[in-house]
KOLZABA-95687 format. One record per residue (C-alpha): chain; x, y, z; residue number from 1; residue in one letter. Coordinates in pm, whole numbers. Example, Ala and Ser with C-alpha at 12.3 -4.5 7.8 and 13.67 -1.06 7.14 Angstrom:
2
A:1230:-450:780:1:A
A:1367:-106:714:2:S
END
This chain:
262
A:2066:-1800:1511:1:X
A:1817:-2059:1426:2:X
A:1924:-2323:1642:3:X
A:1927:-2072:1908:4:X
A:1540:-1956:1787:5:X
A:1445:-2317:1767:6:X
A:1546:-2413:2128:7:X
A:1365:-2106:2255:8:X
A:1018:-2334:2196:9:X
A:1177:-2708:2237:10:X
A:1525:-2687:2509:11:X
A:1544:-3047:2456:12:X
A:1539:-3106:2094:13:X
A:1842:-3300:1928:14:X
A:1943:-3065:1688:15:X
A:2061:-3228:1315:16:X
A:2305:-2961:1132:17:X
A:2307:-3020:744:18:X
A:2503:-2771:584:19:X
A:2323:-2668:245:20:X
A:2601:-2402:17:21:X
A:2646:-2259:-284:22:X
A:2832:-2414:-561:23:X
A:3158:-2219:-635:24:X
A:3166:-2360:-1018:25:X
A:3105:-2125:-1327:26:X
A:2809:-2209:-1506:27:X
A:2451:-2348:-1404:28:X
A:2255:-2193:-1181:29:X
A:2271:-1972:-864:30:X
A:2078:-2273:-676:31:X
A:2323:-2605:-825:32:X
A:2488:-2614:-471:33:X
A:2204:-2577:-266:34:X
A:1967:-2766:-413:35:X
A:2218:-3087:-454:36:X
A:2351:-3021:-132:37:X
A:1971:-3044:0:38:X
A:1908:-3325:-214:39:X
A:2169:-3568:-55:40:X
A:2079:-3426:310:41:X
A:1678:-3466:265:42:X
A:1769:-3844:115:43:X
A:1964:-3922:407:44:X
A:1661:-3801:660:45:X
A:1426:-4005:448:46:X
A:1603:-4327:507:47:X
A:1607:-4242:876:48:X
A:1240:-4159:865:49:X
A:1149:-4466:699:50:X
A:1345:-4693:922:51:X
A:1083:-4898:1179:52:X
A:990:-4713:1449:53:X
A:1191:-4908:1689:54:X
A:1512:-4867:1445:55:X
A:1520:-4476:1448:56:X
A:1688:-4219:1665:57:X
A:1407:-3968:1785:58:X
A:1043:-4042:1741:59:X
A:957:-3722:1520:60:X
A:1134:-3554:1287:61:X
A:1089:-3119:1240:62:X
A:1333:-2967:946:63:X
A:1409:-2614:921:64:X
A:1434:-2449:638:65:X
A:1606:-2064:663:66:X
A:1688:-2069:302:67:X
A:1522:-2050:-58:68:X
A:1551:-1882:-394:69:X
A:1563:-1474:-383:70:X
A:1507:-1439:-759:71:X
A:1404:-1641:-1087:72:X
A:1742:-1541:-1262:73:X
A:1892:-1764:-1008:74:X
A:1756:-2041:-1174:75:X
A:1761:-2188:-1559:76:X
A:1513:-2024:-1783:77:X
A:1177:-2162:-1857:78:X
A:1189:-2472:-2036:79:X
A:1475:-2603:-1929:80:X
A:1474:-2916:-1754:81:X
A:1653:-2868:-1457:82:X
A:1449:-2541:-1393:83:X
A:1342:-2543:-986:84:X
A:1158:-2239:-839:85:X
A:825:-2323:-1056:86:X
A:844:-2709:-1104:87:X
A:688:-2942:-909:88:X
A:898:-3226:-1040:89:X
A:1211:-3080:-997:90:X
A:1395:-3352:-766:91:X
A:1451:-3141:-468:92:X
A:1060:-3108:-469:93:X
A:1009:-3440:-510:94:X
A:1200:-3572:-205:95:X
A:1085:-3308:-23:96:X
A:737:-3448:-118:97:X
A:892:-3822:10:98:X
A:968:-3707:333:99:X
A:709:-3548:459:100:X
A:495:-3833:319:101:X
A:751:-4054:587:102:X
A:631:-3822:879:103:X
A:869:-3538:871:104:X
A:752:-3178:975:105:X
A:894:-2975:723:106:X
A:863:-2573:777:107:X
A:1013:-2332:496:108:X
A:1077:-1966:576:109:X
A:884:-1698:330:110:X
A:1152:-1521:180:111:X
A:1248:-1152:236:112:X
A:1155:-1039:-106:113:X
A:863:-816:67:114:X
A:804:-502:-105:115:X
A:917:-262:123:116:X
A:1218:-347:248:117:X
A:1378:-636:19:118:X
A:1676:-824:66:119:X
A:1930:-688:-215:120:X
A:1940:-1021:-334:121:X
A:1604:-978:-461:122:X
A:1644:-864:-762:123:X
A:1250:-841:-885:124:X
A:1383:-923:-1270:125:X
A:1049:-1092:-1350:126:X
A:782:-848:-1103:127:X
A:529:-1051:-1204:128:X
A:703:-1431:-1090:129:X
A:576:-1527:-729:130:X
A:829:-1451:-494:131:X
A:744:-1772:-281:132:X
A:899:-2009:-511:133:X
A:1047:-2359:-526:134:X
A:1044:-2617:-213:135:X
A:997:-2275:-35:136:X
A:573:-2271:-191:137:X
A:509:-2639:-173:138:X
A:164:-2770:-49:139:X
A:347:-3030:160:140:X
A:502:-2792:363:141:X
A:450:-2476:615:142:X
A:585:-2178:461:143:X
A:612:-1902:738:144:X
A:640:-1499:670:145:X
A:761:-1282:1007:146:X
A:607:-1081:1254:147:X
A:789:-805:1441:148:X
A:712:-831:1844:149:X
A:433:-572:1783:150:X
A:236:-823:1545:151:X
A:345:-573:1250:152:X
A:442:-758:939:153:X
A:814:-684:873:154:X
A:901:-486:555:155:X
A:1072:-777:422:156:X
A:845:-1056:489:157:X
A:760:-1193:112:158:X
A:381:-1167:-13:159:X
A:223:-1447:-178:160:X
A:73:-1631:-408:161:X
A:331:-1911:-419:162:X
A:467:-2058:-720:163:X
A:358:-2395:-630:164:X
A:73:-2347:-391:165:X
A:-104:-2039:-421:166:X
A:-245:-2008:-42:167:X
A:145:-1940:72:168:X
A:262:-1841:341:169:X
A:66:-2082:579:170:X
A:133:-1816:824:171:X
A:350:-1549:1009:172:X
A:514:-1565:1373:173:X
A:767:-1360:1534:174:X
A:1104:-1226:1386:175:X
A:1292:-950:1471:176:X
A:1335:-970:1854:177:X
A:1656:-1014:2078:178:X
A:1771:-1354:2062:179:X
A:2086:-1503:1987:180:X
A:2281:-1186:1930:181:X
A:2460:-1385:1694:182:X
A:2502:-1058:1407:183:X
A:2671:-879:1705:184:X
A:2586:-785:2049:185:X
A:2246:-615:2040:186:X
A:2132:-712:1712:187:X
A:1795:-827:1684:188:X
A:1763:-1193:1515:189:X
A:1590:-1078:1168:190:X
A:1465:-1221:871:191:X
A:1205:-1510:806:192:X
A:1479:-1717:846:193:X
A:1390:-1616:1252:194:X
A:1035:-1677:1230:195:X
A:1064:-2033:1028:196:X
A:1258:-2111:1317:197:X
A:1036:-2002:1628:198:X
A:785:-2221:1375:199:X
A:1000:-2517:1363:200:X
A:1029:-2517:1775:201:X
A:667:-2491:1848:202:X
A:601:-2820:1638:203:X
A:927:-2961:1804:204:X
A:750:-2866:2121:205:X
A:406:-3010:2008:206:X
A:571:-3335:1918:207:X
A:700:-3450:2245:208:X
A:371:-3493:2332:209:X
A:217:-3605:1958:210:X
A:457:-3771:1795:211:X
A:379:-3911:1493:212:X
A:324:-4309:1514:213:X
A:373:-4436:1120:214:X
A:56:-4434:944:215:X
A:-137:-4255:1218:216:X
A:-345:-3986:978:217:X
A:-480:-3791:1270:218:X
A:-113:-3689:1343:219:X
A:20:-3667:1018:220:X
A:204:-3379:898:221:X
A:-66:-3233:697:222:X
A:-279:-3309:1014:223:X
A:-60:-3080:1196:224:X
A:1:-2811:899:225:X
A:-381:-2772:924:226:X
A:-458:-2764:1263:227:X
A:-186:-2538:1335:228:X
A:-357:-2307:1003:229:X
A:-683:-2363:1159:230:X
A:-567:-2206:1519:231:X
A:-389:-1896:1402:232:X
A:-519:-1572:1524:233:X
A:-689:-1394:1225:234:X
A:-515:-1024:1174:235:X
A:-747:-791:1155:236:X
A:-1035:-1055:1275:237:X
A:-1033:-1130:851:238:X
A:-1044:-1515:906:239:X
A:-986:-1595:555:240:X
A:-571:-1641:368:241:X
A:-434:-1324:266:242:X
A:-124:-1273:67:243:X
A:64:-1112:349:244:X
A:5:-1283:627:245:X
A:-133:-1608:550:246:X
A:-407:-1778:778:247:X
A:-308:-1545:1029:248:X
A:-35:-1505:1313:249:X
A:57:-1913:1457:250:X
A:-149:-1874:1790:251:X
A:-22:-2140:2079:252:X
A:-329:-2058:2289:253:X
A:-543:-2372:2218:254:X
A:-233:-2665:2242:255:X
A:-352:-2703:2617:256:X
A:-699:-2865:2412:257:X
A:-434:-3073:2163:258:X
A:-510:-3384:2352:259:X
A:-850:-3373:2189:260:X
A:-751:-3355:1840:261:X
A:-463:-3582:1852:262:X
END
């Protein structure tokens, strides 16, 4: 489903498949798997990142994200030092941190802990933790809630503040439309996990023509988390972050006047 999402926006992307699973061992936490699993994939993308230009693959680099932490029991309890949804130095956060700092695009999907329709994985045993946790509420990346084809935020889509960042999500975009049909024929593709990935194509897309030249600030990641903030279409004409729906709904209107930012 999100490969399928993603090429909707970029058709000629390379796609990179990392598989990121859950640990099957008793003991730990919920996240071990995932988060050593994303470790060892997000180190291998650094090195490729950091190679010379001339060395690498692809000239950009865009990483989806359809996954996160659905509850703070998942983790270890406060204090201890492997504990990830609400530490900054945990070191799935910190190479996270390394490779966008290399020039990697790096989009997170929300969560589906919203309050009116939940995942049942979200199991709200601290009501007062932020929902947007972990790698999922860092500053160095775009965290993305969904949109239903009406512009409606979906039940599910998680509120802010994030636990790292408070101003998360960035934004929403579409979820919730007919895609890949890959539940089943005439299921809708659902979830944020949808909408991080419609995200993840329109950079794709944006980068063929902007790529990101090492060391060129103007087209930096940040530069392009911000302008991309900055060009969202305000719900409700309220130009300023809410908790629901971030900056506003990611708005593709203005790339046509790209060339003059980047």
């Amino acid at each position: 489903m999100t490969a399928y999402d993603a090429l909707l926006l970029a058709p000629q992307a390379i796609l990179l498949d990392h598989a990121v699973l859950q640990s099957t061992r008793v003991g730990g936490s919920r996240m071990d798997g995932l988060l050593s699993d994303a470790v060892q994939s997000y180190s291998q993308l650094a090195a490729l990142m950091e190679l010379p230009s001339d060395e690498r693959m692809f000239h950009s680099l865009v990483v989806n994200n359809s996954w996160g932490i659905h509850d703070p029991s998942w983790d270890f309890p406060r204090g201890n030092m492997g504990r990830y949804c609400d530490n900054k130095t945990h070191p799935f956060n910190l190479i996270v941190q390394r490779l966008e700092r290399a020039g990697a695009d790096i989009v997170f999907a929300a969560g589906n802990c919203g309050p009116i329709c939940p995942d049942p994985l979200c199991q709200s045993t601290d009501p007062n933790f932020p929902v947007i946790s972990g790698a999922n509420s860092l500053s160095q990346v775009l965290s993305v809630g969904g949109i239903d084809t009406t512009y409606r935020l979906t039940g599910y889509s998680s509120h802010g503040p994030g636990a790292l960042h408070y101003n998360k999500p960035d934004l929403v975009t579409f979820t919730h439309f007919l895609g890949s049909e890959a539940f089943g024929q005439g299921t809708p593709d659902s979830g944020t996990s949808a909408a991080c990935s419609i995200a993840v194509g329109t950079i794709a897309a944006l980068r063929s023509r902007y790529p990101y030249p090492s060391g060129n600030v103007v087209r930096s990641p940040y530069s392009i988390r911000n302008w991309l903030r900055k060009w969202t279409k305000p719900h409700n004409n309220h130009s300023n972050w809410s908790p629901e729906y971030g900056y506003g709904y990611l708005d593709t209107s203005d790339f046509v006047n790209a060339h003059k930012v980047f």
